[in-house]
C-alpha positions in Angstrom: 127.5 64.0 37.6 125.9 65.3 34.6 128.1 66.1 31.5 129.0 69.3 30.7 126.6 70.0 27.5 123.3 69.3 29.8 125.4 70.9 32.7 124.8 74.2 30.6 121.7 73.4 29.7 120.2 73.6 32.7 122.0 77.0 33.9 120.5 78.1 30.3 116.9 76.7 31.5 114.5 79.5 31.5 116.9 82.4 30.0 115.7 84.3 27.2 118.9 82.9 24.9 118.3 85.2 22.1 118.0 88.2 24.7 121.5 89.8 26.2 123.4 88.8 28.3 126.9 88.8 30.5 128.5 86.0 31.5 131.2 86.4 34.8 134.4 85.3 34.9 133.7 82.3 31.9 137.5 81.8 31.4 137.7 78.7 29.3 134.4 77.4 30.1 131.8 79.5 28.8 128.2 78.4 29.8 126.7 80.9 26.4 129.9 81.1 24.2 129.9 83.9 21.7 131.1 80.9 18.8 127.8 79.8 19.2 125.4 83.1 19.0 124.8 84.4 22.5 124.6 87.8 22.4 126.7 88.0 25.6 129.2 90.1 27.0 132.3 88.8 29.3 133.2 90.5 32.6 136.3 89.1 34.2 139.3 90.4 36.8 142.1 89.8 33.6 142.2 91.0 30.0 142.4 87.7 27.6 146.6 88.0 27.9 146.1 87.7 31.5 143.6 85.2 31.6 146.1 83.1 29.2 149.3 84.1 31.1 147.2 82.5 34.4 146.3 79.3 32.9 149.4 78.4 31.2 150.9 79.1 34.7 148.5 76.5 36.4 149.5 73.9 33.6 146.2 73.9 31.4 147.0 72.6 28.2 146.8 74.9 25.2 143.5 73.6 23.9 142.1 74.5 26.9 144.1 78.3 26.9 142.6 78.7 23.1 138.9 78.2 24.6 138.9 81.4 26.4 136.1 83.2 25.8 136.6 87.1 25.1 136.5 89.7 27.6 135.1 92.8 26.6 135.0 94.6 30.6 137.8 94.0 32.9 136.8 94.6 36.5 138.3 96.5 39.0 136.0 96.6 41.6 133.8 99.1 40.3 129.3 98.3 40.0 129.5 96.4 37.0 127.1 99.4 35.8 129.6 101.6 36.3 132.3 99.6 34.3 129.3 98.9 31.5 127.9 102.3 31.0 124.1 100.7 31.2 121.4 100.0 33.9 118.8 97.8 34.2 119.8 96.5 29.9 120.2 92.9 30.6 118.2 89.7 30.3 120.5 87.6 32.0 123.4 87.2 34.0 125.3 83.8 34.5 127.8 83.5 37.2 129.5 79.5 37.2 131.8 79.2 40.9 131.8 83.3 41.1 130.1 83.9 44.2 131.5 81.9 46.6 134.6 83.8 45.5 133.3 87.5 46.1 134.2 89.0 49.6 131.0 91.1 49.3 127.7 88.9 48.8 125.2 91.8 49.1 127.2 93.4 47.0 127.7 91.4 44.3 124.1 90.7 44.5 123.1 94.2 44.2 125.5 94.6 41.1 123.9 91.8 39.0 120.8 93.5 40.0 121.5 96.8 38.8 122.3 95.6 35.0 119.2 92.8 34.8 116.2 94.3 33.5 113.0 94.2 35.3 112.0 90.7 34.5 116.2 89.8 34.0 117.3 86.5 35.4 120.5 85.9 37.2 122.0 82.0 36.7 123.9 80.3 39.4 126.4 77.7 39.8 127.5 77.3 43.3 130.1 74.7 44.8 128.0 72.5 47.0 130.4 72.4 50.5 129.2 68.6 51.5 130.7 67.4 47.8 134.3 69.8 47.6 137.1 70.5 49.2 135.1 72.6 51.8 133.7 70.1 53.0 135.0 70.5 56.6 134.9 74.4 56.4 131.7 75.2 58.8 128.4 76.7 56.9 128.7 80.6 56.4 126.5 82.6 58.7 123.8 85.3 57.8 125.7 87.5 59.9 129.2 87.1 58.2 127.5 88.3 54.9 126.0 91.0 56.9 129.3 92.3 58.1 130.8 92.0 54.9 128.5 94.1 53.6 128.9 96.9 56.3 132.6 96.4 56.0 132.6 97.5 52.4 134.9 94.4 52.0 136.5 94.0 48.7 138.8 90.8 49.6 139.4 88.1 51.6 140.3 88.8 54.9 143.5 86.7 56.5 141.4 84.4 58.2 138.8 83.3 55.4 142.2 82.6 53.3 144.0 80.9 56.6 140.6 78.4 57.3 139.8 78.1 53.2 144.0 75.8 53.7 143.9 74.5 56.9 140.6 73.1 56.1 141.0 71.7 52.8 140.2 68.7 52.1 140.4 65.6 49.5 138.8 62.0 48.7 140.5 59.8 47.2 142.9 62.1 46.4 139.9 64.5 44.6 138.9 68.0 45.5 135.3 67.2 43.9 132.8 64.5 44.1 129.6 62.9 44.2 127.6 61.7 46.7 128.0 58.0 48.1 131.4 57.1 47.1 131.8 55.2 50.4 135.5 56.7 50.9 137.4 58.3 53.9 137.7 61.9 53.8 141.5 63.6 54.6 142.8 66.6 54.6 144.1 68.0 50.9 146.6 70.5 51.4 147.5 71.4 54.9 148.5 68.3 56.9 148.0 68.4 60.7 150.1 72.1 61.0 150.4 74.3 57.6 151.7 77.5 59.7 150.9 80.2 61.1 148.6 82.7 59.4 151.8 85.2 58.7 153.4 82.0 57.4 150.5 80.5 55.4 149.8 83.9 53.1 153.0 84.3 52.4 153.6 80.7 51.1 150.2 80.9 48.7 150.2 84.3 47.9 147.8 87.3 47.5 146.2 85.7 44.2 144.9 82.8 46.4 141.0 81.8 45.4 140.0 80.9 48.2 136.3 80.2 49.0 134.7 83.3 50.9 131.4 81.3 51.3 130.2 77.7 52.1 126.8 76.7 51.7 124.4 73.5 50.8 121.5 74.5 48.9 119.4 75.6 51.1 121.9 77.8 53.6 122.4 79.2 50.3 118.8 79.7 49.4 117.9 81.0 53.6 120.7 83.6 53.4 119.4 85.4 50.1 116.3 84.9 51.5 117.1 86.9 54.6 119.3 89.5 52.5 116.4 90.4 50.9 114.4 90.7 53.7 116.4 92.9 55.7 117.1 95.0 52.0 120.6 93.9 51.3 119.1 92.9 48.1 116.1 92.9 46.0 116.7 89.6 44.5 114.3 86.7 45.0 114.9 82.8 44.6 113.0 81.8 41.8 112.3 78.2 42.3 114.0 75.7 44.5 117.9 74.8 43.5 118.7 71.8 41.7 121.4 69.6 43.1 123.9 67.5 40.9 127.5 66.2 42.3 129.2 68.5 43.8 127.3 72.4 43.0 123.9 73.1 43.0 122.0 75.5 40.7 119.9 78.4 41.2 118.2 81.3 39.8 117.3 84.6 41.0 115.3 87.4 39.9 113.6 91.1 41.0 110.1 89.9 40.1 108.8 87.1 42.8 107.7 83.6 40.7 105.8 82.9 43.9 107.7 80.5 45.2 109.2 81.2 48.9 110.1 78.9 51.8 109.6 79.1 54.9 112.7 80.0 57.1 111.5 76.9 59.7 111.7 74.7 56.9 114.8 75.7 55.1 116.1 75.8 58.6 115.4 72.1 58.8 116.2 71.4 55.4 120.0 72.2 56.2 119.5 70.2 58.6 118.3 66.9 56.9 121.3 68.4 53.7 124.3 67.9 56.5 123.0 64.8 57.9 122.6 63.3 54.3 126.2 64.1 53.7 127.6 62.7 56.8 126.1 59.9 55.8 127.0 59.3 51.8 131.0 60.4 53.1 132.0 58.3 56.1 132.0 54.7 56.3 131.2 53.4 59.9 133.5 50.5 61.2 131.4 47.2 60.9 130.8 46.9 64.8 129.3 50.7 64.8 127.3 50.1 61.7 125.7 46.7 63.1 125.6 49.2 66.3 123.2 51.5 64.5 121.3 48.7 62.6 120.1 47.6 65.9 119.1 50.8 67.0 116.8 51.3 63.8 115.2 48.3 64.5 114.4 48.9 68.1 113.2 52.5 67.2 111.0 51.1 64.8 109.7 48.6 67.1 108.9 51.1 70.3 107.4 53.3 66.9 104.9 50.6 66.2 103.7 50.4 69.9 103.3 54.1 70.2 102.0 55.0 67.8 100.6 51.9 65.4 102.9 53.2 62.6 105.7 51.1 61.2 108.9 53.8 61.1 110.4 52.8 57.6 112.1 55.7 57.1 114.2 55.9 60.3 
């Protein structure tokens, strides 16, 4: 995993970073801190006393509490237009682990949409479910977005918060990680039987984070892809995301850069994203793995017969 000074660089790639901008919910990590000369502006759901109040709480050290960047909105749920005064002023907007937190994903699209100008960029960082503690939390569906959308949902509903616990899950004892470590997956939090959902949100609270989304890169890229085209949103993808560790990164923007995939072959690339992840997580017993070694070579063999081709890759 990269370090966190070429981490930002590359949510900064392609942002005009003497333009303006808002950064969402920055905390202690801004990506374009105001110390050094972005012209930014700071939405977040707490005032800096809040924000401060939070951290200490969670047991973040107080170097870490004196790096929070200054809010200038606090959100309430309002269109960020609304709570800014401006349309369509923006040349950017970064967002680091924000949307897999909002409840409304056409919504929160729309609302980075209504304050980027025309040719204004939007900068993702999303959590990258095969590599976190979601990693056994099934794939969020075009439909669920859809529904939360129609629903008008403004937070998590009992049973995204009930799955986001039961279904947490470590390795190593860590709720992040890269690909290939070779180590057993377990569960994080819950054990084998956290409660019933009654029990559960009453243990963790109302303030819970919990995930409201899960995707690999390209669920993630199909879904926005199939927002737009049904005119939840009219925000393209820009190029194709970029993986590292455990998030993926990924701009979006009114203007089309013409690129666009096809929904067959995103379709399959989740496909080939899962499979990948199965295999850089689990460690097969030595019988199995000899098992499967044997199968390759057998495939491979009935491969060259067939069709005269040699089948390295399976």
């Amino acid at each position: 995993m990269m370090k966190r000074a070429a981490r930002n660089e590359l949510v900064l790639d392609g942002l005009d970073r003497s333009g303006l901008g808002i950064e969402l919910g920055p905390s202690r990590h801004p990506v374009a801190p105001k110390r050094e000369g972005f012209n930014v502006h700071v939405i977040d759901h707490l005032d800096n006393d809040g924000l401060k109040v939070k951290l200490r709480n969670s047991g973040s050290s107080e170097a870490e509490i004196e790096n929070v960047e200054a809010v200038d909105f606090v959100w309430n749920g309002e269109s960020y237009a609304d709570l800014i005064g401006a349309r369509h002023q923006y040349d950017w907007v970064i967002a680091s682990h924000v949307i897999e937190h909002v409840p409304d994903l056409a919504g929160f699209l729309q609302n980075c949409s209504e304050v980027l100008k025309d040719d204004g960029v939007l900068s993702l960082v999303v959590p990258d479910k095969r590599f976190c503690f979601d990693h056994f939390r099934p794939l969020s569906s075009l439909g669920s977005a859809i529904d939360a959308h129609l629903e008008g949902r403004v937070q998590s509903t009992p049973g995204t918060i009930y799955d986001g616990h039961i279904n947490c899950s470590s390795l190593n004892g860590e709720l992040t990680w890269g690909q290939g470590n070779g180590k057993q997956l377990e569960f994080g939090i819950s054990g084998e039987d956290p409660g019933t959902v009654d029990e559960v949100a009453r243990r963790i609270g109302p303030t819970f984070e919990t995930h409201c989304w899960c995707w690999v890169p390209s669920s993630f890229e199909l879904m926005v892809k199939d927002l737009n085209r049904l005119g939840y949103t009219d925000l393209h993808i820009l190029e194709p995301p970029v993986s590292d560790g455990y998030e993926f990164f990924v701009k979006l923007g009114r203007i089309q850069s013409g690129y666009s995939a096809e929904r067959l072959k995103l379709a399959r690339q989740i496909q080939q994203e899962m499979y990948h992840s199965y295999r850089a997580n689990y460690v097969l017993s030595p019988s199995m793995a000899q098992y499967y070694k044997s199968m390759r070579r057998s495939l491979r063999a009935l491969l060259r017969v067939v069709t005269g081709k040699s089948g390295k890759k399976l």
